[in-house]
C-alpha positions as CSV (number, residue, x, y, z in Angstrom):
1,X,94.1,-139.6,8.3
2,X,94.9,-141.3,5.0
3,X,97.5,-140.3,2.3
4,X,95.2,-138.7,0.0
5,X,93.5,-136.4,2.9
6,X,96.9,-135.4,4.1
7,X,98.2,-134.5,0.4
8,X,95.4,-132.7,-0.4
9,X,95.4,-130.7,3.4
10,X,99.4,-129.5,2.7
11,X,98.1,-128.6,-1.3
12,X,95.2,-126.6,0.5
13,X,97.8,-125.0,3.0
14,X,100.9,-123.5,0.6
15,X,98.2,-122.6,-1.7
16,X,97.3,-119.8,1.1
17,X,99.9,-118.4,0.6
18,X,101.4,-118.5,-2.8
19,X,103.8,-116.2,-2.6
20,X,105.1,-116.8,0.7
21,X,104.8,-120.8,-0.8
22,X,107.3,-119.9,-3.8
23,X,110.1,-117.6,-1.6
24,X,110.4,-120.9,0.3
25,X,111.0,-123.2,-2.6
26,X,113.7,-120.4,-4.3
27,X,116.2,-121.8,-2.2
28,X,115.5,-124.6,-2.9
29,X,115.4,-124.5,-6.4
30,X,118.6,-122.8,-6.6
31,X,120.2,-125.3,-4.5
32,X,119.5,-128.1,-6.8
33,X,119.5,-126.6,-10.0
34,X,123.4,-125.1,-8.5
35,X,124.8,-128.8,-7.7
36,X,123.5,-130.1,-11.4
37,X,125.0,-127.8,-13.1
38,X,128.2,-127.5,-11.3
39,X,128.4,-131.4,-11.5
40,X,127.5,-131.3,-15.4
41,X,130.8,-129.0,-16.0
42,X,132.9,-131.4,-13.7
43,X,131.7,-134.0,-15.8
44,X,131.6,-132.2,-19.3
45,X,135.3,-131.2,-18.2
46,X,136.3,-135.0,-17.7
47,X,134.8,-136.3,-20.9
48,X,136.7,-133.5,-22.9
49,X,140.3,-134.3,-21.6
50,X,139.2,-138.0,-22.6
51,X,138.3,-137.3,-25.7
52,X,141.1,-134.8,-26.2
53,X,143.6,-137.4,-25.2
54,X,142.1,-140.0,-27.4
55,X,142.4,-137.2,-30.6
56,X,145.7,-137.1,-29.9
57,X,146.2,-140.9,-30.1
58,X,146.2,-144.3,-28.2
59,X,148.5,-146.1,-26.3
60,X,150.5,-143.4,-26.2
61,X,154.2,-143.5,-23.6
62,X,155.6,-139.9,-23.8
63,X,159.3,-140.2,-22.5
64,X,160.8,-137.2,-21.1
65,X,164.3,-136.4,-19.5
66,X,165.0,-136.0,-15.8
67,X,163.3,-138.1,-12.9
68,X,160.7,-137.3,-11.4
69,X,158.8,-138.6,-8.2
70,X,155.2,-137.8,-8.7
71,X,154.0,-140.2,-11.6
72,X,151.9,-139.1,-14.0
73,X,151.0,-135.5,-15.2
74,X,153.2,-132.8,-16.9
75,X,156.2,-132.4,-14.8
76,X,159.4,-130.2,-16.3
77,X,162.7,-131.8,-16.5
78,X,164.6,-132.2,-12.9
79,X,167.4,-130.6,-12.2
80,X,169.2,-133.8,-11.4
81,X,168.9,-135.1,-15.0
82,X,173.0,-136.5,-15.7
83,X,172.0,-137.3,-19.1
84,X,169.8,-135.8,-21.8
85,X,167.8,-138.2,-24.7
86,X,169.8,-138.4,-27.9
87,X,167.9,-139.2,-31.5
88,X,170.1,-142.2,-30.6
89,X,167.6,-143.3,-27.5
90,X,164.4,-143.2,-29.6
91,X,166.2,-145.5,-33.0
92,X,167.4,-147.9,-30.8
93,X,164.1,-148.4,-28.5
94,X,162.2,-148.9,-31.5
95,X,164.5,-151.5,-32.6
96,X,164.7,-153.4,-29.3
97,X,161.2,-153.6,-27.7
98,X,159.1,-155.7,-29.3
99,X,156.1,-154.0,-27.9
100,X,157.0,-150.8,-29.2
101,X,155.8,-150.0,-32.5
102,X,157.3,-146.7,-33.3
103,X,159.3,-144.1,-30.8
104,X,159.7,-140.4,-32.6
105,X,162.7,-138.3,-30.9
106,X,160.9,-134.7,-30.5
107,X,162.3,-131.4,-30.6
108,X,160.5,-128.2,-29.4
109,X,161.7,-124.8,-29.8
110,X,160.7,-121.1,-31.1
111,X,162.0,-119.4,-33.9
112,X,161.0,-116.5,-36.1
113,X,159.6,-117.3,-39.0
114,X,159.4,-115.0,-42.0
115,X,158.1,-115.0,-45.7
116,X,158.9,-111.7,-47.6
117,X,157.1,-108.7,-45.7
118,X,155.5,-111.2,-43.6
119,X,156.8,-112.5,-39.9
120,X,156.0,-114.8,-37.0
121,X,157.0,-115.7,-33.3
122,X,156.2,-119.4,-33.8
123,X,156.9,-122.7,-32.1
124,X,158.8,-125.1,-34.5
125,X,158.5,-128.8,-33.8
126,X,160.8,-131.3,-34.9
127,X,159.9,-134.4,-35.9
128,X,160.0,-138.1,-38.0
129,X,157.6,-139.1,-40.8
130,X,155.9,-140.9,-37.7
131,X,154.9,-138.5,-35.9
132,X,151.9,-137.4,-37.9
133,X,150.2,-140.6,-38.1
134,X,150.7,-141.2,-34.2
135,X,149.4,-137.7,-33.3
136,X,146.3,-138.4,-35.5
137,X,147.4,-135.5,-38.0
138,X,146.4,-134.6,-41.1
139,X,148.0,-132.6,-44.2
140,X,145.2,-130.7,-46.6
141,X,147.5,-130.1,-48.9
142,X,151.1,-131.3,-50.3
143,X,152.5,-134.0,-48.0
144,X,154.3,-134.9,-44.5
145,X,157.6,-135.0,-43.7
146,X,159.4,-138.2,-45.0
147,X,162.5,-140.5,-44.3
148,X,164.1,-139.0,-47.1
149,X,163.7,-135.6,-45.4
150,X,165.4,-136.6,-42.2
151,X,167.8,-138.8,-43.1
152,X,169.5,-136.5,-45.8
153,X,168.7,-133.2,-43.0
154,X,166.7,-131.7,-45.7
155,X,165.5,-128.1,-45.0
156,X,161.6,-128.7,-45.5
157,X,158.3,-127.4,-43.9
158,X,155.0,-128.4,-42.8
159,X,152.8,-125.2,-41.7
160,X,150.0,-125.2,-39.7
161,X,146.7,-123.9,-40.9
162,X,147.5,-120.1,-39.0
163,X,150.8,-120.0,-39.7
164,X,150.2,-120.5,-43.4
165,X,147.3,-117.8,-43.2
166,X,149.4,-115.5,-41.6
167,X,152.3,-115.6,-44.0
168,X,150.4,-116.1,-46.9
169,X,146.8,-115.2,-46.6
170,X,144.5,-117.2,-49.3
171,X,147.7,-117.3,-51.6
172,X,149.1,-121.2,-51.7
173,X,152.2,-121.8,-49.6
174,X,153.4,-125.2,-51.4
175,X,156.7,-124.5,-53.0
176,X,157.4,-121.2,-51.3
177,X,160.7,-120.6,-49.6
178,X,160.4,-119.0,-46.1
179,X,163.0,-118.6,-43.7
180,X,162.8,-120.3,-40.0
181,X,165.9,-118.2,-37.9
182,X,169.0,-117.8,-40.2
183,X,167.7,-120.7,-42.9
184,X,165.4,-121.1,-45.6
185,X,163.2,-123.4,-45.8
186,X,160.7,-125.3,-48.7
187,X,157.1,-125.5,-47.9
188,X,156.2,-128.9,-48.5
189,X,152.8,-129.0,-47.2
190,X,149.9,-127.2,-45.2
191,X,148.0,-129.5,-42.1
192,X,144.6,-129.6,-42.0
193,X,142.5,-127.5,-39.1
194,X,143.1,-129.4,-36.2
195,X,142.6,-126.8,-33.5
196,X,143.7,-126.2,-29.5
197,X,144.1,-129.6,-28.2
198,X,144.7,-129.8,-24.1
199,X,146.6,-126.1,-24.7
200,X,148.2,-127.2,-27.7
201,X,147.5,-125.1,-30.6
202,X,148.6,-127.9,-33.6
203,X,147.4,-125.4,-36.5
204,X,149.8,-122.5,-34.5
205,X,153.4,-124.8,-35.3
206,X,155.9,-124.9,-37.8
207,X,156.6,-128.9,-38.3
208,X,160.7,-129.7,-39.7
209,X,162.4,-132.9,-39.6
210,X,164.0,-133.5,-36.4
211,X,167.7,-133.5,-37.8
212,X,167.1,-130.3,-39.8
213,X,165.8,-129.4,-36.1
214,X,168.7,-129.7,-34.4
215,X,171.1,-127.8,-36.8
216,X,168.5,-125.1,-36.5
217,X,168.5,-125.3,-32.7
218,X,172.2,-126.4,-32.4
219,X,171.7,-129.0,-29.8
220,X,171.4,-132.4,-30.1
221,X,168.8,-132.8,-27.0
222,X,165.7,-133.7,-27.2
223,X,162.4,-132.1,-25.7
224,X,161.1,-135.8,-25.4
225,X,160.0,-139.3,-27.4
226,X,156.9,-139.6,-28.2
227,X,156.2,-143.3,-28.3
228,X,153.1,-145.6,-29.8
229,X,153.1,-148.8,-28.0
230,X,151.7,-151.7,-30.2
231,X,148.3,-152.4,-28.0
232,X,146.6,-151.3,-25.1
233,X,147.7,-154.2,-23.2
234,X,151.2,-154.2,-24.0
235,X,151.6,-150.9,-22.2
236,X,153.2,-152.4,-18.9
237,X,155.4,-154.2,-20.9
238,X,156.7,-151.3,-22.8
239,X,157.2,-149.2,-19.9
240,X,159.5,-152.1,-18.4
241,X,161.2,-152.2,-21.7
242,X,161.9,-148.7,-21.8
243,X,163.4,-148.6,-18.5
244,X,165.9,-151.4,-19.2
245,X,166.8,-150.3,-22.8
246,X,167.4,-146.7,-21.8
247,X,169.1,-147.9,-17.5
248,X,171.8,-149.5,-19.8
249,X,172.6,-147.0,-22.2
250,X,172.6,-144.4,-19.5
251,X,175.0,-146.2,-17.3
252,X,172.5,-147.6,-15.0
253,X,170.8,-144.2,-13.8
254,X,166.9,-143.8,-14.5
255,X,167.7,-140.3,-15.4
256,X,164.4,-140.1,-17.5
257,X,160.6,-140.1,-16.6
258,X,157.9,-142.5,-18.6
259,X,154.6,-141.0,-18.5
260,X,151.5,-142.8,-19.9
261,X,148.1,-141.7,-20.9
262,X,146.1,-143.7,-18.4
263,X,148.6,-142.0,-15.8
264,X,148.3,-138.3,-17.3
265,X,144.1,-139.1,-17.1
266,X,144.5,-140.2,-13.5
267,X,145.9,-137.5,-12.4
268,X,143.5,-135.1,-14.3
269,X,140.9,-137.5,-12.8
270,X,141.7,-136.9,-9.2
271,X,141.5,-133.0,-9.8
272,X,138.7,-132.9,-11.5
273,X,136.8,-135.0,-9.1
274,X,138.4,-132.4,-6.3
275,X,136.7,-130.0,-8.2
276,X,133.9,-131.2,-8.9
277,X,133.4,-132.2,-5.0
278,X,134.1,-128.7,-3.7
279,X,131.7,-126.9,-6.6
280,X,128.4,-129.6,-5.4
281,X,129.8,-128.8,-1.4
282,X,129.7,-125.1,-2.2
283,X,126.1,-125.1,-4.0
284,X,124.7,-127.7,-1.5
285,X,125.0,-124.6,0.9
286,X,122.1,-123.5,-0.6
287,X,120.0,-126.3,-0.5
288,X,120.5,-126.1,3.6
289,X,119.9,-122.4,3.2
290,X,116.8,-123.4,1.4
291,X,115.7,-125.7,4.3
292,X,116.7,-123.2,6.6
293,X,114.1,-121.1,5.0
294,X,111.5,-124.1,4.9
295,X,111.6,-124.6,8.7
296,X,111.4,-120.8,9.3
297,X,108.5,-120.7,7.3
298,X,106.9,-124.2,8.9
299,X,107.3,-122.3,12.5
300,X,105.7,-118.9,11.4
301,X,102.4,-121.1,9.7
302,X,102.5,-123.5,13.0
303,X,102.4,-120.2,15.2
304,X,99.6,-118.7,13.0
305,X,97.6,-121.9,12.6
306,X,97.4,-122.5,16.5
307,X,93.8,-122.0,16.6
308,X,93.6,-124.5,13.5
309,X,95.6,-126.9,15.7
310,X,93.5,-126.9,18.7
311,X,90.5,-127.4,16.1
312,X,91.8,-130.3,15.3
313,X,92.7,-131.9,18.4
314,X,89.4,-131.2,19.9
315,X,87.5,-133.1,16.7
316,X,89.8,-136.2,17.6
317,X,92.9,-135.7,15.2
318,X,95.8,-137.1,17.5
319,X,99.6,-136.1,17.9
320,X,100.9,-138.4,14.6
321,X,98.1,-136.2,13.0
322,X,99.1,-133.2,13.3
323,X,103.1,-134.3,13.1
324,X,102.2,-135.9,9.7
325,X,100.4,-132.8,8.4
326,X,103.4,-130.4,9.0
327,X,105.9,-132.8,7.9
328,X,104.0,-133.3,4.5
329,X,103.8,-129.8,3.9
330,X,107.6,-129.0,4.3
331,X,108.2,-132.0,2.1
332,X,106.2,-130.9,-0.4
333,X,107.6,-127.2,-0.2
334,X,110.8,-129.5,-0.9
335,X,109.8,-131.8,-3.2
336,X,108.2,-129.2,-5.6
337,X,111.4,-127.1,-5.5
338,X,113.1,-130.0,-5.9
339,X,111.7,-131.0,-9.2
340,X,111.8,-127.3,-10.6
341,X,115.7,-127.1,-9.7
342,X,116.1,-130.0,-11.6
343,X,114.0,-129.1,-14.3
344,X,116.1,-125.6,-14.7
345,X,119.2,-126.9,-13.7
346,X,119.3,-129.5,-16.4
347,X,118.1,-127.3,-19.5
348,X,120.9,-124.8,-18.2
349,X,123.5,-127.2,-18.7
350,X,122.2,-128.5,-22.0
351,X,121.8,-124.7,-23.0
352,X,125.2,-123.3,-21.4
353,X,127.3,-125.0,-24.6
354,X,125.8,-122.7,-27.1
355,X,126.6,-119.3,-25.1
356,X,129.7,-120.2,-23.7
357,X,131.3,-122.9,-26.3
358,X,134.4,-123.4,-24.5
359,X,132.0,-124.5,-21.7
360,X,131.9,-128.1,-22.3
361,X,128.7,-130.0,-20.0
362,X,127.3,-133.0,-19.3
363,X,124.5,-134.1,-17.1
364,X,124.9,-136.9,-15.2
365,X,121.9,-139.0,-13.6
366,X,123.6,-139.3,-10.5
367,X,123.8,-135.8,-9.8
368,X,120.1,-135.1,-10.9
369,X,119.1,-138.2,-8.6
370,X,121.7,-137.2,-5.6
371,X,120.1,-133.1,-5.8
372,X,116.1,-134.3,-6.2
373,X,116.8,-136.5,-3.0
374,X,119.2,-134.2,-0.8
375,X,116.3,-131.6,-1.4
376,X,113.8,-133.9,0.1
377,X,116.2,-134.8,2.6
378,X,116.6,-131.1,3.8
379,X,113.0,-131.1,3.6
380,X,112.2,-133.7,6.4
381,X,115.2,-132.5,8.5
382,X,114.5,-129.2,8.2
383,X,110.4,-129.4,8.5
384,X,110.5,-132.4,11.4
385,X,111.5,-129.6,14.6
386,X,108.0,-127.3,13.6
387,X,105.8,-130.3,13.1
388,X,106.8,-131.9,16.2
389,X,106.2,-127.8,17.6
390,X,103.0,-128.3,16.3
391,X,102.0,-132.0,17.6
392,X,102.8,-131.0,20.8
393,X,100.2,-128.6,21.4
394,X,98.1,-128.8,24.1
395,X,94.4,-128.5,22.9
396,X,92.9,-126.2,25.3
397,X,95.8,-123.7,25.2
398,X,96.0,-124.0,21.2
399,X,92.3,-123.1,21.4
400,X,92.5,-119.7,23.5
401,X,95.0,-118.8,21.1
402,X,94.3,-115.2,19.7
């Protein structure tokens, strides 16, 4: 029996019964149009943290107190930190490493913020002129923070796009005076919209120089330095530097962690690909349920086409005949499911964005490629047991078949 004859034989077949034909594929059809998009949000997930990391700049070392032993990742200080990082730390890094091209000394608290009637619960960041630039920030109006400002401790402001709505609704903020705890403070200048990066919400903060920072917080700590290595491959470098320069003014203890981006995006990495993994396992369930289905099927059309069988085997058609036959129809049961799981599974991803924006997807051909053949896969496992069923037949029995 040729090709052609045995395609057009299984077409004849699930065309029978339609119905029964299309139940059998749902599985199926679920199973592979599960795994792609499940995949696509693994994948749209990975490709946001990179791009959110890159927004927030490159080459990137952010330098935090306490050690910790798991590299990588955001880890809060350890308890065994003998030493806390001093403005001190970040000046004279910057000044020492050659590969270093600035280092910002950082300092994160909350404070109530208040302008006449209006007041806030906000987070108040305190940083150098750098800071902006190296965070890829942007004012809209006024300016950013200067040298002048921090070396001379001057009480000014830099509101983020919310906090500046909610103290002073469309009205302009430059100029005002607003108070931040027990001081007052000069609003210099209003960021642009930069939105909820990786948790952070930069249009949600309060932005002061770090010495008028740590009057305002009374310590002299800092939450970490943020530092902006000169090029991508002078990272290594600047990590070794940074241990040395910081070892010997801490009397010898690495009582600090250096974390870099590419470490941060491995770890992320390794999750997400966790995730990903356990998300294709758990739909790939229902592509065996779906073969599952396809055999059960195959052995209720073998049992009713016993007479057909017989037929068949008395007009010459021979064991690999019949084997064949059954085999092509559960592979097209699969194959045909196949290509509508793909089909649906791939205009839900690119259509799951617009409904659910903070959604983020994307399709990758691997995943389409791994599903499509999986399915045909499950096909011939799953269709091989009732063709062989039906090969077996003996002729003359198949033939008294009622």
């Amino acid at each position: 029996m040729d090709v052609i004859e045995t395609l057009r034989l299984s077409r004849d077949a699930l065309m029978s019964n339609r119905m029964r034909s299309l139940l059998t594929m749902l599985g199926v059809i679920i199973g592979v149009a599960s795994v792609i998009m499940l995949v696509s949000i693994g994948e749209g997930a990975r490709t946001y943290i990179h791009r959110e990391l890159g927004n927030l700049g490159t080459n990137i070392l952010i330098i935090v107190p306490g050690k910790t032993s798991t590299k990588g990742g955001f880890h809060p200080p350890s308890a065994s930190t003998i030493r806390k990082l001093v403005y001190d730390d970040a000046v004279i890094l910057k000044k020492r490493s050659q590969y270093i091209a600035d280092a910002v000394p950082l300092i994160l608290g909350s404070s109530k913020v208040k302008y006449q009637n209006q007041s806030r619960d906000n987070n108040v960041v305190g940083v150098i002129e750098s800071y902006f630039d190296i965070r890829n920030l942007a004012v809209e109006s006024g300016r950013f923070i200067n040298a002048s400002d921090v070396d001379s401790k001057r009480k000014v402001c830099v509101l983020g796009r919310t906090v500046k709505k909610g103290l002073f609704g469309d009205k302009s903020a430059l100029g005002a005076v607003i108070s931040i705890g027990d001081s007052k403070y000069r609003v210099i200048g209003v960021m642009e919209k930069k939105g909820v990066t990786l948790g952070i919400d930069f249009d949600d903060i309060v932005f002061i120089p770090t010495t008028a920072a740590q009057e305002l917080f009374d310590t002299n700590s800092l939450f970490n330095i943020t530092v902006k290595v000169k090029g991508s491959a002078d990272v290594s470098a600047a990590i070794e530097d940074i241990r040395h320069i910081l070892m010997k003014r801490h009397a010898g203890r690495e009582d600090f962690t250096v974390m870099s981006q590419d470490e941060m995006l491995g770890v992320m990495n390794k999750v997400l690909n966790i995730m990903t993994a356990v998300l294709a396992g758990i739909a790939a369930i229902s592509l065996v349920v779906g073969g599952i289905g396809i055999m059960n099927i195959m052995l209720v059309s073998v049992r009713e086409r016993t007479r057909e069988i017989g037929i068949r085997k008395a007009l010459g058609a021979k064991n690999r005949d019949i084997l064949i036959q059954f085999l092509a129809e559960a592979l097209t049961l699969s194959m045909i499911g196949g290509l509508a799981g793909v089909l649906i599974g791939a205009s839900a991803s690119l259509g799951l964005p617009y409904f659910l924006k903070f959604l983020p997807t994307q399709i990758s051909w691997w995943s389409i490629m791994l599903a499509f053949f999986f399915s045909a896969s499950v096909g011939i496992f799953f269709g091989v047991y009732p063709a062989r069923k039906a090969s077996l037949y003996d002729p003359i029995v198949a033939l008294r078949y009622e």
